[in-house]
DRENLO-35972 format. One record per residue (C-alpha): residue in three letters; x, y, z. Coordinates in steps of 0.001 Angstrom, whole numbers, padded with zeros to 6 digits, always signed. Layout:
# DRENLO-35972
ALAXYZ ...
END
This chain:
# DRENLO-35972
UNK-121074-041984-032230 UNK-120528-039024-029686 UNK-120724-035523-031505 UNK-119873-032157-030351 UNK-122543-029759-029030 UNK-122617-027026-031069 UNK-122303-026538-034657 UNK-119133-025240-036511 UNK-120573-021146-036103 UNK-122439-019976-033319 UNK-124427-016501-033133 UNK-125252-014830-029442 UNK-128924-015354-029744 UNK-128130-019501-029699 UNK-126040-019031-026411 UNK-127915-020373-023680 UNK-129843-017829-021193 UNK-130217-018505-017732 UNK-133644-020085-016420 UNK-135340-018189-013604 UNK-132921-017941-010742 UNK-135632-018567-008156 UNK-135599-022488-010242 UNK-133044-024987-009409 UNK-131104-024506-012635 UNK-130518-021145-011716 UNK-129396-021362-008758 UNK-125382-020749-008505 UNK-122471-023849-008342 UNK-120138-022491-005752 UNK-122348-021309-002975 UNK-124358-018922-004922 UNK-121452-016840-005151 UNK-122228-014969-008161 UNK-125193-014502-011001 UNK-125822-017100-013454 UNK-125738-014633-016166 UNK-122095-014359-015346 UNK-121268-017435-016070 UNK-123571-018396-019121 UNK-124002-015176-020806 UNK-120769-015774-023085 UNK-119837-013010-025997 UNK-119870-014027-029403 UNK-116694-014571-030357 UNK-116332-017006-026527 UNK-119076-019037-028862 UNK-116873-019082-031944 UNK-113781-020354-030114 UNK-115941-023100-028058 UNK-116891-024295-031377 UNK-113906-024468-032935 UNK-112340-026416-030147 UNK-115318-028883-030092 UNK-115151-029382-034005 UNK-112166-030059-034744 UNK-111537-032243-031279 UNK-115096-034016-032512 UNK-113342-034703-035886 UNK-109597-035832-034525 UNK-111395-038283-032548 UNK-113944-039806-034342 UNK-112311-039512-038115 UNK-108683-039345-037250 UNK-108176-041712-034621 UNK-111796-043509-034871 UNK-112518-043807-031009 UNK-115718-044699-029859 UNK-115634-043655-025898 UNK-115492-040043-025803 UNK-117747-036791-025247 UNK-117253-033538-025856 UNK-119661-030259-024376 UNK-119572-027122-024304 UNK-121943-024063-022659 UNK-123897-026473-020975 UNK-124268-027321-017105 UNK-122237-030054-015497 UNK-124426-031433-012477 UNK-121727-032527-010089 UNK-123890-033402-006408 UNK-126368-036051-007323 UNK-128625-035597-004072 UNK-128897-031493-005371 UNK-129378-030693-008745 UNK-129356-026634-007420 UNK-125239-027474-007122 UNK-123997-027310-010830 UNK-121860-025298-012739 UNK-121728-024360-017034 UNK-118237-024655-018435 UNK-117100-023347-021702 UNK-115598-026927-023035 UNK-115575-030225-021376 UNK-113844-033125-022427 UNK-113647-037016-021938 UNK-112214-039882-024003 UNK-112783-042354-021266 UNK-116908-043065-021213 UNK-119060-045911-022080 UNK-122104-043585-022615 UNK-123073-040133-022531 UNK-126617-038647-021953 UNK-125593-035513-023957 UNK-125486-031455-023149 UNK-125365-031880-019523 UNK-122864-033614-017579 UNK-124704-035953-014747 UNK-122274-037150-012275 UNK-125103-039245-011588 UNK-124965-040715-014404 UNK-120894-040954-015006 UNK-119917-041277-011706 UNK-116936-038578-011929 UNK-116947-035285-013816 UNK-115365-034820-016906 UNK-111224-035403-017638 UNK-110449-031972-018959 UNK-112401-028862-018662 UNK-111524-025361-020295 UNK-112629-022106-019545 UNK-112904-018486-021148 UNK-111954-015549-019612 UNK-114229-012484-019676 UNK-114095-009941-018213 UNK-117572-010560-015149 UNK-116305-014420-014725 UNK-111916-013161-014837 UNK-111690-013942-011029 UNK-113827-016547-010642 UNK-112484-018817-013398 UNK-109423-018348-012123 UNK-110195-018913-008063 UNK-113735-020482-007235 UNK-114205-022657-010218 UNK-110244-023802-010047 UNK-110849-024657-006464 UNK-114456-026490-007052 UNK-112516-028587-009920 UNK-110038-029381-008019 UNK-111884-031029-005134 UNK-114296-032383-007886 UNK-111296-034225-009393 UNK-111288-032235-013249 UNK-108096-033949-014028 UNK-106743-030989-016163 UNK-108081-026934-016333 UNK-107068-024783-018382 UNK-107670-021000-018006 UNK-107480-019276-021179 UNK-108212-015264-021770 UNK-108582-014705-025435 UNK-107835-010684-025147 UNK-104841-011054-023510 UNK-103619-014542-024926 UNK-102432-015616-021337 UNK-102983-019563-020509 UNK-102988-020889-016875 UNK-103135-024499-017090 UNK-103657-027044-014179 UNK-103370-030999-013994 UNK-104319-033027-010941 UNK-100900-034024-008734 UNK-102891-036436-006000 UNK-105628-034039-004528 UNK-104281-030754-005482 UNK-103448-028560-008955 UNK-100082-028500-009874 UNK-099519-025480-012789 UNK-098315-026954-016527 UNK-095612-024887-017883 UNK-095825-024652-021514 UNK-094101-026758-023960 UNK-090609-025387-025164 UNK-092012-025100-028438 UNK-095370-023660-027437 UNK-098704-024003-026361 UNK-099661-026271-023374 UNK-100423-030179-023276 UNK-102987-032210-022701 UNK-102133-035690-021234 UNK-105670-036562-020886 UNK-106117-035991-024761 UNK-102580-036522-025603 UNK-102930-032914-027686 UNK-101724-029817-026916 UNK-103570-026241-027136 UNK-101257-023851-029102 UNK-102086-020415-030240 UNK-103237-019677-033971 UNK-103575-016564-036154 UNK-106297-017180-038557 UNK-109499-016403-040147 UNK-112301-019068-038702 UNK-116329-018382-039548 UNK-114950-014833-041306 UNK-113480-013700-038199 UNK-109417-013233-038217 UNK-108070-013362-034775 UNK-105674-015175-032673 UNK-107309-018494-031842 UNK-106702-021153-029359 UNK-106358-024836-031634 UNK-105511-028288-030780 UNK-102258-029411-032217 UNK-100240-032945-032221 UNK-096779-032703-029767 UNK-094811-031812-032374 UNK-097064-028848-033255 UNK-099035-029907-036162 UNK-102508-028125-036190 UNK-105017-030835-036140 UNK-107468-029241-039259 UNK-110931-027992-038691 UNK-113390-030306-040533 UNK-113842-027654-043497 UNK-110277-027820-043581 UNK-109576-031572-043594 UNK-112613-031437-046213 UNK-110981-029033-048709 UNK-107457-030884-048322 UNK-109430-034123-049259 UNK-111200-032216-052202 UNK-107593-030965-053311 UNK-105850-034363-053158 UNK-109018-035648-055539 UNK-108521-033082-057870 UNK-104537-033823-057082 UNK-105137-037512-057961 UNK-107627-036822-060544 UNK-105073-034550-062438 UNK-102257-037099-062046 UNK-104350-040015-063377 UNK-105541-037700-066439 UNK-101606-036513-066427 UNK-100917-040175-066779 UNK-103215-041259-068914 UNK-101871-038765-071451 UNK-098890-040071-071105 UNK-099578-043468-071359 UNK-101548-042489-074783 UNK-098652-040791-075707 UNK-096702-043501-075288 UNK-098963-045789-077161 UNK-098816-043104-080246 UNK-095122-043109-080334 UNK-095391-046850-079911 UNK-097512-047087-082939 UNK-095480-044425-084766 UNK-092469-046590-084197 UNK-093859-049385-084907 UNK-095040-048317-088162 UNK-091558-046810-088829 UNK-090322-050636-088274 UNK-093030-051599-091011 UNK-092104-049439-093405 UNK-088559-050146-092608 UNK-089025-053694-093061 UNK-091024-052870-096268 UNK-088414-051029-097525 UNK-085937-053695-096528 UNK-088323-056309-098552 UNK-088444-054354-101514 UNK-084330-053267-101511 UNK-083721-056730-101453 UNK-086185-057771-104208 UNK-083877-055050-106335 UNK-081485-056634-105042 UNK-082263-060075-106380 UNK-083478-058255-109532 UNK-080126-056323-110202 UNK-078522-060131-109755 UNK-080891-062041-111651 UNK-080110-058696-114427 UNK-076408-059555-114401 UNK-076726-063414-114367 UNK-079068-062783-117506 UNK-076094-060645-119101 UNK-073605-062991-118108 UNK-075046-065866-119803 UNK-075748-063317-122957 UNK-072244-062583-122894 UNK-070695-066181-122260 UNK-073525-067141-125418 UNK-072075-064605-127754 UNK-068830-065543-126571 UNK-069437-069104-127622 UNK-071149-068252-131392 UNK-068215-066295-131701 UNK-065844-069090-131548 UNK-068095-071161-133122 UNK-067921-068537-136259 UNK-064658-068404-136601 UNK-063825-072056-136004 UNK-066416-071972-139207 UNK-064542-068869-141428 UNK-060907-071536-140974 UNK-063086-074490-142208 UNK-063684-072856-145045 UNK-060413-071101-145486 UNK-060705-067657-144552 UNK-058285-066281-142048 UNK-059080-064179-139148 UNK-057382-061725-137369 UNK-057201-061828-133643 UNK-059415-059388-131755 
END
């Protein structure tokens, strides 16, 4: 699995320093036009924003969208004539989606054939001009497929993609920021705190704008939608216990309901067995009472009605 270069924080003293310029690393990409320390010498917060482009790229495309064929660099040397290793050049960020293997921190043409698909640069202010004239020009006839030119002081963007054999400028997108064909992203800018440092920042975003998240980011949302789920199952369960309790509450309401129903209707048969009882009581003293009198006539004696 490709990985990005550097790690999510960068200090100065892990920026790379330039080799002895009498040694072929040293020696300069267009011409020897300038000093190496120019170009690789890059300020700390150049090292911040190179790593956060490279993390959370690294992430979108190995975690969001699972590729396998890509590479990602960054302050390292790209190698681009391979009969003269003294011809090479150290951009800020490279990018590729598009590889079948990748020998890491160095870009070998020898090796991939081509250079890489999108390169980005930093502004400062001893490499201003050339990022903006020699290195454009050496891209172009090296085939970078999309530049982009970014100065982090003044927030200005000047963003190239390959029409044929020449640069054509990309305008920026109507809702901001500038996109990336090759990486079907676009580069938008961000106020926000990133290693302690609040600045404006240049992120990757979807079309539509969406900041892709840096991998801290993506890590806390994940830790918040567990303790989101976790909370919602507990929630739930409660509920559902709850639920059981007035279950078992109504139930036993039903039982004692019932029981009460049982017992109301053994009064019930009580009060009627009662009133049978009395009945046959009463039709029994009805009946000696007849019997009596029919006995008093027998024997003469006259009774009064009632």
């Amino acid at each position: 699995m490709p990985t990005a270069l550097l790690p999510p924080a960068i200090r100065p003293s892990e920026l790379p320093r330039p080799s002895d310029p009498t040694s072929p690393v040293g020696v300069l990409p267009c011409d020897g036009d300038y000093q190496p320390e120019e170009e690789l010498l890059e300020s700390f917060l150049h090292g911040l924003q190179t790593s956060l482009l490279l993390s959370i790229l690294a992430w979108y495309l190995g975690h969001m969208r699972g590729l396998q064929r890509w590479a990602l660099g960054g302050h390292g040397f790209l190698f681009y004539d391979p009969t003269n290793r003294r011809r090479h050049i150290g951009p800020d960020f490279w990018a590729d989606v598009d590889v079948d293997h990748y020998p890491g921190k160095t870009w070998e043409w020898s090796q991939m054939g081509r250079p890489p698909a999108v390169i980005l640069e930093l502004v400062s202010p001893t490499t201003g001009v050339n990022d903006r004239t020699d290195k454009r020009d050496l891209y172009e006839r090296l085939g970078v497929r999309e530049y982009f030119c970014y100065d982090d002081e003044t927030h200005v963007m000047v963003a190239y993609r390959l029409a044929g054999t020449r640069y054509q400028q990309i305008a920026p997108e109507s809702g901001g920021g500038w996109f990336s064909q090759e990486l079907g992203l676009k580069l938008v800018l961000w106020e926000g705190e990133f290693v302690n440092v609040r600045q404006t920042w240049l992120r990757w975003a979807t079309q539509d704008g969406e900041l892709i998240p840096i991998p801290e980011e993506a890590a806390d949302a994940a830790e918040q939608r567990a303790v989101t789920a976790e909370t919602r199952a507990v929630t739930a369960e409660t509920r559902a216990v709850t639920a059981e309790t007035r279950a078992v509450t109504a139930e036993t309401r039903l039982v004692s309901a019932e029981a009460q129903v049982v017992e109301e209707r053994a009064r019930a048969a009580s009060a009627e067995e009662r009133a049978r009882q009395d009945q046959s009581r009463a039709a029994a003293a009805e009946a000696e009472t007849r019997r009596l009198q029919d006995l008093l006539r027998t024997l003469g004696y006259t009774t009064r009605p009632g």
